[in-house]
C-alpha positions as CSV (number, residue, x, y, z in Angstrom):
1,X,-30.1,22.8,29.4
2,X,-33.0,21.6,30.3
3,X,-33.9,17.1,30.6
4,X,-36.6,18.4,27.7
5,X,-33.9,19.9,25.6
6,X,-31.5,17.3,26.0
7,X,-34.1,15.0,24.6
8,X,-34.5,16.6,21.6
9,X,-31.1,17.3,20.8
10,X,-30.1,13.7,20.9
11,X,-33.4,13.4,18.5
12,X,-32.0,15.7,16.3
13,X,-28.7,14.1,16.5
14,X,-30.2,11.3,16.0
15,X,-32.4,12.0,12.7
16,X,-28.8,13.8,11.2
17,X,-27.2,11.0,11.5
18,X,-29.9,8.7,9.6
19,X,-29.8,11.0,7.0
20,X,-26.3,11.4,6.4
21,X,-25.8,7.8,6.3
22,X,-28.7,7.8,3.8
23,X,-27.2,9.9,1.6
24,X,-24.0,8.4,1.6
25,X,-24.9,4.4,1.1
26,X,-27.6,6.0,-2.0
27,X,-24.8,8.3,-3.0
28,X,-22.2,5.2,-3.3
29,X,-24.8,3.5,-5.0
30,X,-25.4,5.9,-7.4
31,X,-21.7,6.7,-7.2
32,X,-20.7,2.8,-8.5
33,X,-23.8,2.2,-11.2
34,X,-22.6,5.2,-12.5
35,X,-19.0,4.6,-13.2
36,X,-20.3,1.0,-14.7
37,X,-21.8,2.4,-17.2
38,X,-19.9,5.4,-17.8
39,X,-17.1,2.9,-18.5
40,X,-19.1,-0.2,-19.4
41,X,-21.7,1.1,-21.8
42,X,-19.2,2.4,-24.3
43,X,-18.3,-1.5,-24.9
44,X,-21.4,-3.0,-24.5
45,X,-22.7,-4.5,-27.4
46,X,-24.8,-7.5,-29.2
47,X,-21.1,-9.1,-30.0
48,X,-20.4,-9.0,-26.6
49,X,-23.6,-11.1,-25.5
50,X,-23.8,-12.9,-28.2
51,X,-20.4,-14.9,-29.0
52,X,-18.1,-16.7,-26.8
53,X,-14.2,-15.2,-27.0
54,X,-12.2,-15.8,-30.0
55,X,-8.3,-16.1,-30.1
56,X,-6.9,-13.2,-27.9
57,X,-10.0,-11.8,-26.8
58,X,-8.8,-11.0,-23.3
59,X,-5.9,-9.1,-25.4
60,X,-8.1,-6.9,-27.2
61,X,-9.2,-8.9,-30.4
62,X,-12.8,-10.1,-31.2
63,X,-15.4,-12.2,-29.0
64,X,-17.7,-12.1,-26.4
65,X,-18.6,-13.2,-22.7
66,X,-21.9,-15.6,-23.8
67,X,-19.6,-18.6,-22.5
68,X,-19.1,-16.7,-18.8
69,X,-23.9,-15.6,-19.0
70,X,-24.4,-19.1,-19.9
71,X,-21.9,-20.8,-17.2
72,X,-22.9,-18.0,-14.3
73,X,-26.6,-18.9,-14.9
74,X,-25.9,-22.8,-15.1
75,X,-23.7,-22.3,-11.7
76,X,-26.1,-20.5,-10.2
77,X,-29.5,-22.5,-11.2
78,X,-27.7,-25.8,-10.6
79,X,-27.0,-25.0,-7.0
80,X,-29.7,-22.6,-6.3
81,X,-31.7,-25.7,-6.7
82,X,-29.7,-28.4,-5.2
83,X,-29.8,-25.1,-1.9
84,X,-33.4,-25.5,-1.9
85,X,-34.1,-29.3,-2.4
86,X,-31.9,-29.6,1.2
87,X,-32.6,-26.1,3.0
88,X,-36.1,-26.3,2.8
89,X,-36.4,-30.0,4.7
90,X,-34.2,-28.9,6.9
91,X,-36.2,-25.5,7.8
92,X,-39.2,-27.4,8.1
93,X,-37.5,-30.1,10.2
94,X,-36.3,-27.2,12.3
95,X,-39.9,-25.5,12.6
96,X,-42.4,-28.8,12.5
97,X,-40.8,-31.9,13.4
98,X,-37.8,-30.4,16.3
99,X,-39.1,-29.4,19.4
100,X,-39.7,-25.8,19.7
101,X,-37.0,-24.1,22.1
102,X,-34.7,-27.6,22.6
103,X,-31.0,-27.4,22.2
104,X,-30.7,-28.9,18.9
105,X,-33.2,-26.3,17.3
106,X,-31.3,-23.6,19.0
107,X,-27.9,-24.6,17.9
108,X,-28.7,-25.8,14.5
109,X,-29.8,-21.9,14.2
110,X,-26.7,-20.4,15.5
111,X,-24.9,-22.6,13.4
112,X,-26.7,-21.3,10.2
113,X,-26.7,-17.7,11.1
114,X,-22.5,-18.3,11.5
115,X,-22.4,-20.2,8.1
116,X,-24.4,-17.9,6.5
117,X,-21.4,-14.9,7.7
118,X,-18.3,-17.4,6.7
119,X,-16.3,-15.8,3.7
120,X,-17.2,-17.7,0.4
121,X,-13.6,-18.1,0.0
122,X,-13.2,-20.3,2.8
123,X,-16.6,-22.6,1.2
124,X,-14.2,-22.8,-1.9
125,X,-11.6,-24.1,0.1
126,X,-13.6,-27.3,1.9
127,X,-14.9,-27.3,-1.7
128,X,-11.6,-27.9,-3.1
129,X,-10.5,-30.6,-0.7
130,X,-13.7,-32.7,-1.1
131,X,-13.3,-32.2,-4.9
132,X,-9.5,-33.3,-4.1
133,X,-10.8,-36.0,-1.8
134,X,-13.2,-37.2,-4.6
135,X,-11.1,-37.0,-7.5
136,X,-13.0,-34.0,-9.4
137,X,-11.3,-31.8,-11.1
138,X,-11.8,-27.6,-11.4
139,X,-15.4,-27.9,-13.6
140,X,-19.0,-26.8,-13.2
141,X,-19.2,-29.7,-10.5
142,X,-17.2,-28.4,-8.6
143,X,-18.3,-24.8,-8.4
144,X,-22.3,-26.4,-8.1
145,X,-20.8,-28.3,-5.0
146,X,-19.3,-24.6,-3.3
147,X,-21.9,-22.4,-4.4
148,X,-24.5,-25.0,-2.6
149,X,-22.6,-24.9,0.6
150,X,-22.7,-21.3,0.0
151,X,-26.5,-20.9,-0.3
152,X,-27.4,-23.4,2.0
153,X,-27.8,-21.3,4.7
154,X,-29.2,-18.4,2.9
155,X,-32.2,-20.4,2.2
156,X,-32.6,-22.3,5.4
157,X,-32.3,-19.0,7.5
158,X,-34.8,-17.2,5.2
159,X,-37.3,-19.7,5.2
160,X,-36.9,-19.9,8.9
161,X,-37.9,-16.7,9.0
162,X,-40.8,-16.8,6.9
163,X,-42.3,-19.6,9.1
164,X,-42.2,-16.9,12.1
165,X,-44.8,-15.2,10.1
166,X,-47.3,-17.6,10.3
167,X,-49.9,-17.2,13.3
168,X,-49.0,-19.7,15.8
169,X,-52.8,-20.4,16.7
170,X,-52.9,-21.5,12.6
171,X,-50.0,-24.1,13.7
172,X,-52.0,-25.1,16.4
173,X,-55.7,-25.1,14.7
174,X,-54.4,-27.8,12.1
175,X,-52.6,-29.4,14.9
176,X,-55.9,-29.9,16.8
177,X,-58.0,-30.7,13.2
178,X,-56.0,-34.1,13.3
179,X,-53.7,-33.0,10.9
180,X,-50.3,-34.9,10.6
181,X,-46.8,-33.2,10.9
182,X,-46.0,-33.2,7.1
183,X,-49.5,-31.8,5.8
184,X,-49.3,-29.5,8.7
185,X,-45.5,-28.5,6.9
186,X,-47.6,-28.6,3.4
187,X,-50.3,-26.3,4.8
188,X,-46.9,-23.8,6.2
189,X,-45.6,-24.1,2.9
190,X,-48.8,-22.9,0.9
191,X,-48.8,-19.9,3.3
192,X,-45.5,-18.6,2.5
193,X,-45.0,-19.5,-1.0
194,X,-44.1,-16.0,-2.4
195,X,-41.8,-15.7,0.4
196,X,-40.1,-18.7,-1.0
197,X,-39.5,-17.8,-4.3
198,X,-38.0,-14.7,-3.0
199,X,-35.8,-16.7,-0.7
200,X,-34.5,-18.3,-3.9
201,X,-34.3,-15.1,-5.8
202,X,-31.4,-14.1,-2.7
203,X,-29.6,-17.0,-3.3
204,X,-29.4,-16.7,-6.9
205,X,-28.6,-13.6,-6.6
206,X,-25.5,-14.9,-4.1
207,X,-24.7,-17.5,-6.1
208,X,-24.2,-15.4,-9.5
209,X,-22.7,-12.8,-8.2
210,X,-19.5,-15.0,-5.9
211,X,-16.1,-14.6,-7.2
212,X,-14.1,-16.2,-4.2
213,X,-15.6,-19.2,-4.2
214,X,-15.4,-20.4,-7.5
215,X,-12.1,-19.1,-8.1
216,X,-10.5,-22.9,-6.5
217,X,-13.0,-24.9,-8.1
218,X,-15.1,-24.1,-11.0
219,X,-11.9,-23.4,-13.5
220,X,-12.2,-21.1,-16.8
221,X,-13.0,-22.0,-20.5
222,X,-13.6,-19.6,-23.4
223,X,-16.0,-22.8,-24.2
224,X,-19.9,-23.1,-23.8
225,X,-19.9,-26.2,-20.9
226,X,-21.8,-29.5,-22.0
227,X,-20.9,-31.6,-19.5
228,X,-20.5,-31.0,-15.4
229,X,-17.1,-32.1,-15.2
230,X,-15.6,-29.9,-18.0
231,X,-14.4,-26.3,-16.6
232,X,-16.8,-23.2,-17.0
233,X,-17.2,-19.3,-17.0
234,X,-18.1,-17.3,-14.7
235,X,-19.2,-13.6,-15.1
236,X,-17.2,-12.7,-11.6
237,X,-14.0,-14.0,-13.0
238,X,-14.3,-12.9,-16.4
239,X,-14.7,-9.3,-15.0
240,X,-11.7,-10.2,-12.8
241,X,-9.5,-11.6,-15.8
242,X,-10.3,-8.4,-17.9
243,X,-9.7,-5.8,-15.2
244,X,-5.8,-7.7,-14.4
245,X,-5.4,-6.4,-18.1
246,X,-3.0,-3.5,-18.9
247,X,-4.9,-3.3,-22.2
248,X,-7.4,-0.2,-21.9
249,X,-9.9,-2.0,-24.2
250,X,-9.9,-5.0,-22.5
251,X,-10.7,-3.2,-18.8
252,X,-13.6,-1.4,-20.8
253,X,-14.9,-4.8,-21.8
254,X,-14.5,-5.7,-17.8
255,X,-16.9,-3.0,-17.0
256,X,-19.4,-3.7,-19.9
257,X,-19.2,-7.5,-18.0
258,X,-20.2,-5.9,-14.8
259,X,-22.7,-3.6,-16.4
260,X,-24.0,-7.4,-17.6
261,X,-24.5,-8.8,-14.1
262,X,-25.8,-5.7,-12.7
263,X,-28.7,-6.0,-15.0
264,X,-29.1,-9.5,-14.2
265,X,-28.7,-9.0,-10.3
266,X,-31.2,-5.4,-11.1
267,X,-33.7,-8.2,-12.3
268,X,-33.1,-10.9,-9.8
269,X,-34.0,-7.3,-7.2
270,X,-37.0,-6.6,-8.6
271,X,-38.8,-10.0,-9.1
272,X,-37.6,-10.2,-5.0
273,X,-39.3,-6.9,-4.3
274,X,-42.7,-7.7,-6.3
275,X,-42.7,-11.2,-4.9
276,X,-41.9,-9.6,-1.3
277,X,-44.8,-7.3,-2.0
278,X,-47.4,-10.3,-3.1
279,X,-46.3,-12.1,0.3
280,X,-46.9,-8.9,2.8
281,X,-50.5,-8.8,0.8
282,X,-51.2,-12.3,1.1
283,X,-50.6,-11.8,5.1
284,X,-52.9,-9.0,5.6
């Protein structure tokens, strides 16, 4: 065999193997929306969304899951937020103010890009101890404090990224118009501003979706929460409550819960992908 023919074997090879895996990661895909609603849609209905469980509901009898929507979108707004009030400085500290290169820029990074591959469960467990530490009990405080932890560095490394777009000879143009530091960051910030909202739409999308984490600290409530320290919902754990049920009808329910977030988190993708495509446009 020929140097020639070797080459394009291994392209071959090469272009199966993409293409397998293709298939299989689309065919999973496929495989797991489909069994949602093959066993969720059955279930699914304007009771569901609509009322919060009654006595017994995670037996069989009547209710809904509007207590576990509202608390998964207060959690996750809340601390989606509070991520990008304090990842955002710290990405523009990181990219403006730091010295470009220095130690402290490059470790800061590695440190984010190991935070950001930590198992939520192990945020829910330094989350628990300052709670303990603090005196708060398991409430919507307390699953805002983990699922910020948790998002932190989702933002932070995202928006990192997005500043890497940005033509250094723009940085240094404003630089050398006698701009200062911060309306240089305000100029950066302009720039990438769909590229923002879709690093928020990611950790949203985290933050609503996270079981582990909340599991230590946010508690559970068949009540609509009114005030952070009073336990809430969660879409995650309701799904995992449901599902430990022998009760056929109650694991249907489960999958008409997941069927729930999967729309949410199939909105949440979308608005990412159109925002995404506004930023690539605004580039070019």
């Amino acid at each position: 065999m020929t140097h020639i023919q070797k080459r394009l074997l291994r392209e071959r090879l090469a272009k199966y193997a993409m293409q397998g895996s293709g298939i299989i990661i689309t065919g999973s895909l496929f495989f797991i929306v489909g069994t949602i609603l093959y066993k969720g849609l059955p279930y699914l209905n304007w009771q569901m969304v609509s009322e919060s469980p009654k006595g017994g509901f995670y037996i069989g009898k009547e209710g809904g899951i509007l207590n576990a929507i509202l608390g998964s979108l207060y959690l996750a707004s809340l601390s989606t937020a509070l991520a990008t009030l304090i990842g955002i400085p710290i990405a523009i500290y990181l990219d403006v103010y730091a010295k470009s290169g220095s130690f402290l820029v490059r470790t800061c990074k590695l440190l984010f890009d190991v935070l950001f591959g930590i198992p939520s469960i192990v945020y829910g467990a330094i989350a628990f101890s300052i709670m303990v530490w603090l005196g708060i009990r398991a409430s919507l405080l307390g699953g805002v404090i983990t699922i910020t932890l948790l998002t932190i560095p989702i933002v932070v490394r995202t928006i990192d990224e997005l500043l890497k777009t940005i033509p250094i000879d723009l940085k240094h143009v404003t630089f050398s118009l006698g701009t200062t530091r911060w309306e240089t960051a305000r100029m950066m910030l302009r720039y990438i501003r769909p590229g923002i909202f879709t690093a928020i739409l990611l950790a949203f999308g985290r933050a609503i979706g996270d079981v582990a984490g909340v599991l230590l600290t946010t508690g559970f409530s068949d009540n609509l929460p009114q005030y952070l320290d009073e336990p809430a919902a969660t879409l995650p754990l309701a799904i995992f409550f449901q599902l430990s049920s022998p009760i056929p009808e109650v694991q249907g329910r489960a999958y008409a819960s997941a069927l729930v977030l999967t729309f949410i988190i199939l909105f949440i993708v979308i608005c990412t992908h159109i925002l995404a495509s506004k930023q690539k446009k605004h580039k070019i």
